[in-house]
C-alpha positions in Angstrom: -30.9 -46.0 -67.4 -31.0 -43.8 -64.0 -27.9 -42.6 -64.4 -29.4 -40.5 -67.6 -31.9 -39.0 -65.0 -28.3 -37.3 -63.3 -26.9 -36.3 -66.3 -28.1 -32.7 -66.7 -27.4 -31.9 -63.2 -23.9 -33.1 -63.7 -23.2 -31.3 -67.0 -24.8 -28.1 -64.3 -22.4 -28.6 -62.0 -19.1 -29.4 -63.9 -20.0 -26.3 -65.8 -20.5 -24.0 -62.9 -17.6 -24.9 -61.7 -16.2 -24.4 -64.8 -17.4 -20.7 -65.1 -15.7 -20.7 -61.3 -12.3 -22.3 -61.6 -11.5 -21.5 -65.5 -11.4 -17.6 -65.1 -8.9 -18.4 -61.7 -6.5 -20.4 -64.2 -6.8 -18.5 -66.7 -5.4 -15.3 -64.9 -3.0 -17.1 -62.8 -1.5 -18.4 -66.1 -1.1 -15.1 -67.6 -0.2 -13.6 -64.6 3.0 -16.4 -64.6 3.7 -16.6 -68.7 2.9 -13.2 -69.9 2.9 -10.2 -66.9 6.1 -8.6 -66.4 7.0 -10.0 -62.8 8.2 -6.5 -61.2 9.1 -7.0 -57.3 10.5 -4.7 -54.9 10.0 -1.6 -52.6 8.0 0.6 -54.5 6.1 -2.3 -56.5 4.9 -3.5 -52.9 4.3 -0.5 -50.6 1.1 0.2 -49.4 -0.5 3.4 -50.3 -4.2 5.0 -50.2 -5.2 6.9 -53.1 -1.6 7.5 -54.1 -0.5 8.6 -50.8 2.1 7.1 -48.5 0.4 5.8 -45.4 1.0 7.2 -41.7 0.5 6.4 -38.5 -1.0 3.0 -37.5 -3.6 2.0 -39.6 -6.3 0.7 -36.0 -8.3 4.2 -35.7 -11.3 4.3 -33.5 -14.7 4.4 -36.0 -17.4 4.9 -34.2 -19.6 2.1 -33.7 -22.4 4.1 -34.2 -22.9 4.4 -38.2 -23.2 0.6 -38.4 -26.8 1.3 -36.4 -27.7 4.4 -38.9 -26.7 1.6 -42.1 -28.8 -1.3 -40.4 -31.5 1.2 -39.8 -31.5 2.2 -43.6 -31.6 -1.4 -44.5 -34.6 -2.3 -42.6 -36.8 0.4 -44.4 -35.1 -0.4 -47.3 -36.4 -3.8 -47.0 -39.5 -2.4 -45.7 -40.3 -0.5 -48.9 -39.7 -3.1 -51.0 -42.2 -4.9 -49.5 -45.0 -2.8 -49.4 -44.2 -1.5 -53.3 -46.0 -4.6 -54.0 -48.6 -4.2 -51.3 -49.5 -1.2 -52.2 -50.0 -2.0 -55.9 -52.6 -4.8 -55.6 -54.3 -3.6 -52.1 -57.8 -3.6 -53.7 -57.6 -7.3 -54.0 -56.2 -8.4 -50.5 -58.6 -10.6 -48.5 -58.6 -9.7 -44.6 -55.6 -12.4 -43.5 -53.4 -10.8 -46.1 -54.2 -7.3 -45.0 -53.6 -8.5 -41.3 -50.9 -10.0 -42.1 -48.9 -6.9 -43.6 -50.4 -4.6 -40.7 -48.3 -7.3 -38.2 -45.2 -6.4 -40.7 -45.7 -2.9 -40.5 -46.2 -2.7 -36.7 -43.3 -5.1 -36.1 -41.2 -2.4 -38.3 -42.4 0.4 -36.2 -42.2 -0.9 -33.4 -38.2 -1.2 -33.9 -38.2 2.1 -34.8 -40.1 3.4 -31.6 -37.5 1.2 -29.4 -34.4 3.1 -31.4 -35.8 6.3 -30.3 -36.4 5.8 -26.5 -32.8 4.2 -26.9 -31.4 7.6 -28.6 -30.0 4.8 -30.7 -30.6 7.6 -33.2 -29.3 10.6 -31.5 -26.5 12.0 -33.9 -24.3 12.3 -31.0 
Protein backbone atom coordinates (compact mmCIF):
# COMPACT_ATOMS: atom_id res chain seq x y z
CA UNK A 1 0.00 0.00 0.00
CA UNK A 2 3.16 2.64 0.38
CA UNK A 3 4.44 1.83 -2.63
CA UNK A 4 1.12 3.61 -4.26
CA UNK A 5 2.36 6.82 -2.25
CA UNK A 6 5.76 6.60 -4.95
CA UNK A 7 3.94 6.01 -7.79
CA UNK A 8 3.32 9.51 -9.28
CA UNK A 9 6.81 10.48 -8.57
CA UNK A 10 7.92 7.50 -10.56
CA UNK A 11 5.61 7.93 -13.56
CA UNK A 12 7.44 11.97 -13.09
CA UNK A 13 10.62 10.71 -13.35
CA UNK A 14 10.48 7.95 -16.02
CA UNK A 15 8.67 10.59 -18.02
CA UNK A 16 11.13 13.27 -17.69
CA UNK A 17 13.56 11.25 -18.60
CA UNK A 18 11.63 10.24 -21.30
CA UNK A 19 11.08 13.82 -22.69
CA UNK A 20 15.24 13.72 -22.22
CA UNK A 21 16.49 10.53 -23.68
CA UNK A 22 13.57 9.92 -26.46
CA UNK A 23 14.40 13.12 -28.63
CA UNK A 24 18.39 11.84 -28.32
CA UNK A 25 17.26 8.39 -29.98
CA UNK A 26 15.08 9.54 -31.93
CA UNK A 27 17.64 11.77 -33.93
CA UNK A 28 20.48 9.46 -33.53
CA UNK A 29 18.18 6.91 -35.39
CA UNK A 30 17.43 9.04 -38.27
CA UNK A 31 20.60 10.40 -38.30
CA UNK A 32 21.91 6.45 -38.89
CA UNK A 33 18.67 4.97 -41.19
CA UNK A 34 17.58 7.94 -43.13
CA UNK A 35 20.49 10.98 -43.47
CA UNK A 36 22.66 10.74 -46.32
CA UNK A 37 26.10 9.86 -44.55
CA UNK A 38 28.39 12.36 -46.65
CA UNK A 39 32.11 12.37 -45.19
CA UNK A 40 35.09 13.98 -46.39
CA UNK A 41 37.15 17.27 -46.79
CA UNK A 42 34.76 19.65 -47.53
CA UNK A 43 31.87 17.98 -45.47
CA UNK A 44 34.27 18.36 -42.28
CA UNK A 45 36.26 21.60 -42.59
CA UNK A 46 35.78 24.22 -40.26
CA UNK A 47 34.53 27.44 -41.46
CA UNK A 48 33.02 30.77 -39.78
CA UNK A 49 30.15 32.20 -41.47
CA UNK A 50 31.05 30.61 -44.74
CA UNK A 51 34.59 31.62 -44.65
CA UNK A 52 37.70 29.42 -44.47
CA UNK A 53 39.45 29.98 -41.22
CA UNK A 54 43.14 31.57 -40.76
CA UNK A 55 45.55 31.87 -38.50
CA UNK A 56 45.39 30.09 -35.06
CA UNK A 57 42.17 30.30 -33.66
CA UNK A 58 43.79 31.44 -29.44
CA UNK A 59 43.49 35.42 -29.99
CA UNK A 60 43.96 37.58 -26.96
CA UNK A 61 40.06 39.00 -25.86
CA UNK A 62 40.41 41.26 -23.39
CA UNK A 63 39.48 40.22 -20.09
CA UNK A 64 37.86 43.28 -19.54
CA UNK A 65 34.23 43.01 -21.19
CA UNK A 66 33.51 39.95 -18.92
CA UNK A 67 33.54 42.89 -15.91
CA UNK A 68 31.25 45.39 -18.21
CA UNK A 69 28.67 41.96 -18.75
CA UNK A 70 28.86 41.07 -14.91
CA UNK A 71 28.28 44.68 -14.16
CA UNK A 72 25.12 44.69 -16.43
CA UNK A 73 23.93 41.59 -14.77
CA UNK A 74 24.03 42.86 -11.34
CA UNK A 75 21.68 45.88 -12.14
CA UNK A 76 19.89 43.73 -14.24
CA UNK A 77 19.19 41.72 -11.21
CA UNK A 78 18.93 44.78 -9.30
CA UNK A 79 15.91 46.07 -11.29
CA UNK A 80 14.18 43.20 -11.13
CA UNK A 81 14.06 43.48 -7.73
CA UNK A 82 13.01 46.73 -6.96
CA UNK A 83 10.13 46.42 -10.05
CA UNK A 84 8.33 44.74 -7.34
CA UNK A 85 9.44 47.06 -4.58
CA UNK A 86 8.51 49.81 -6.10
CA UNK A 87 4.94 48.59 -6.92
CA UNK A 88 3.74 47.85 -3.39
CA UNK A 89 6.05 50.43 -1.31
CA UNK A 90 2.92 52.00 0.34
CA UNK A 91 2.37 48.83 2.13
CA UNK A 92 6.01 47.92 3.37
CA UNK A 93 6.39 47.88 7.22
CA UNK A 94 9.84 49.40 8.48
CA UNK A 95 12.03 45.87 8.42
CA UNK A 96 10.98 45.40 4.85
CA UNK A 97 11.91 48.93 3.87
CA UNK A 98 15.20 48.43 5.81
CA UNK A 99 15.73 45.52 4.43
CA UNK A 100 15.74 46.70 0.63
CA UNK A 101 17.73 49.94 1.67
CA UNK A 102 20.64 47.14 2.90
CA UNK A 103 20.12 45.68 -0.87
CA UNK A 104 20.36 48.89 -2.43
CA UNK A 105 23.38 50.09 -0.46
CA UNK A 106 25.11 46.68 -0.89
CA UNK A 107 24.56 47.23 -4.81
CA UNK A 108 26.00 50.69 -4.63
CA UNK A 109 28.43 50.09 -2.71
CA UNK A 110 29.93 47.54 -5.57
CA UNK A 111 29.40 50.08 -7.87
CA UNK A 112 31.48 52.84 -5.86
CA UNK A 113 34.35 50.08 -5.37
CA UNK A 114 34.40 49.58 -9.53
CA UNK A 115 34.95 53.16 -9.87
CA UNK A 116 37.94 53.91 -7.52
CA UNK A 117 39.17 50.54 -9.22
CA UNK A 118 38.66 52.15 -12.91
CA UNK A 119 37.31 48.73 -13.23
CA UNK A 120 35.10 50.77 -15.45
CA UNK A 121 37.47 52.90 -17.33
CA UNK A 122 36.91 52.02 -21.17
CA UNK A 123 40.53 51.68 -21.57
Amino acid sequence: MTNSVYLPVIVLLLGGAGFAVGPLALAWVWARKFSPQKSGPTKNAIYECGLESTGDAWIKFKPGYYIYAIIFLIFDVEAIFLLPFAVAFGGFTAAESVAMLVFLILLVEGLVWACQKNVLSWS
